[in-house]
N, C-alpha and C positions, 0 to 999 in steps of 0.2 A: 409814557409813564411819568408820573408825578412829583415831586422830592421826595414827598414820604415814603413813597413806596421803592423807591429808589434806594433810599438809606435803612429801608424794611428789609429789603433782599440781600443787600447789602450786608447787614448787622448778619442775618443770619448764615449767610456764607460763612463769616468770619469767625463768627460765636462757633461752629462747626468746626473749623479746618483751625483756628489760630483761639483758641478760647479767653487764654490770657491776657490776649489785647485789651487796651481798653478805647472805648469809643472814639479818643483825641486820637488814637494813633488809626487807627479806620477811618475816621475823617480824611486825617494827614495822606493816609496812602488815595483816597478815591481822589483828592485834588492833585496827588502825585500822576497819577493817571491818566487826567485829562490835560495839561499843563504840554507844551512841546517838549521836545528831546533832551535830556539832563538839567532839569529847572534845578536852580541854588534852593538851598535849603532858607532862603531868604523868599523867594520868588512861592515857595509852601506857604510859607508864613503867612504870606500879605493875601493871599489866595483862600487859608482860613479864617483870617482875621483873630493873628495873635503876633506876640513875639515872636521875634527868630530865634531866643534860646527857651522858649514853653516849645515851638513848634520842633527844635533838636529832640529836645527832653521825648516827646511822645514819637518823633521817626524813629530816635533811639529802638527804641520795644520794635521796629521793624528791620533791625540790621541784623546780620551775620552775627552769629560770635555769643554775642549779648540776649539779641531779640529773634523775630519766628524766622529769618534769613531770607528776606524777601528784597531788602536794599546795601545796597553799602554806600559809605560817604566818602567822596574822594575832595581834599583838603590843598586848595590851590595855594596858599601860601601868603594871602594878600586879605583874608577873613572869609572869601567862600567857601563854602561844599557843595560841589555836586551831587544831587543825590541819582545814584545810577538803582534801578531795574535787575536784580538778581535773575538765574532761571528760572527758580522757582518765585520769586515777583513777578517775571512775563505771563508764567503759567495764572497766577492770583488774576493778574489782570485781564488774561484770556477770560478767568471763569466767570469774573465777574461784568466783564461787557458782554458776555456770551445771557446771563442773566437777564440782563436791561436790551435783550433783541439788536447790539449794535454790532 
């Protein structure tokens, strides 16, 4: 499958299940995704190619609390965050490699 099409199926999962999003933060989460085990919210960034605090700004709209609860941030004390995988993020993430045949 192609990027386009990729970020086609993609948008519309999200447009469906999470409406409010907006594109930066669907970005954010699909490089959240493919990234190994608890990437910094630093290690997002450079992955979309933005700032580390535009790329807070748009995972914000994917945390608990605030945004669709699909991430939380955990705040190591020294300027990272982890961004960890909610259950219903595993689940996001299940549907959307389920999607793209991975």
């Amino acid at each position: 499958m192609d990027k386009k099409a990729i970020l086609e199926h993609a948008a519309v999962f999200f447009k469906r299940t999470y409406p409010g999003l907006t594109a930066e933060a669907i970005i954010c989460f699909l490089v959240l995704i493919d990234l190994p085990r608890n990437p910094t919210v630093g290690d997002i960034a450079r992955g979309v190619g933005m700032a580390e605090p535009t790329a807070y700004h748009h995972l914000s709209e994917l945390t608990v609390g605030v945004g669709a609860g699909l991430i939380t941030f955990e705040n190591m004390g020294d300027g990272r965050n982890y961004v960890h995988l909610t259950d219903t993020g595993l689940e996001a993430k299940k549907q959307v490699q389920a999607a793209f045949g991975e």
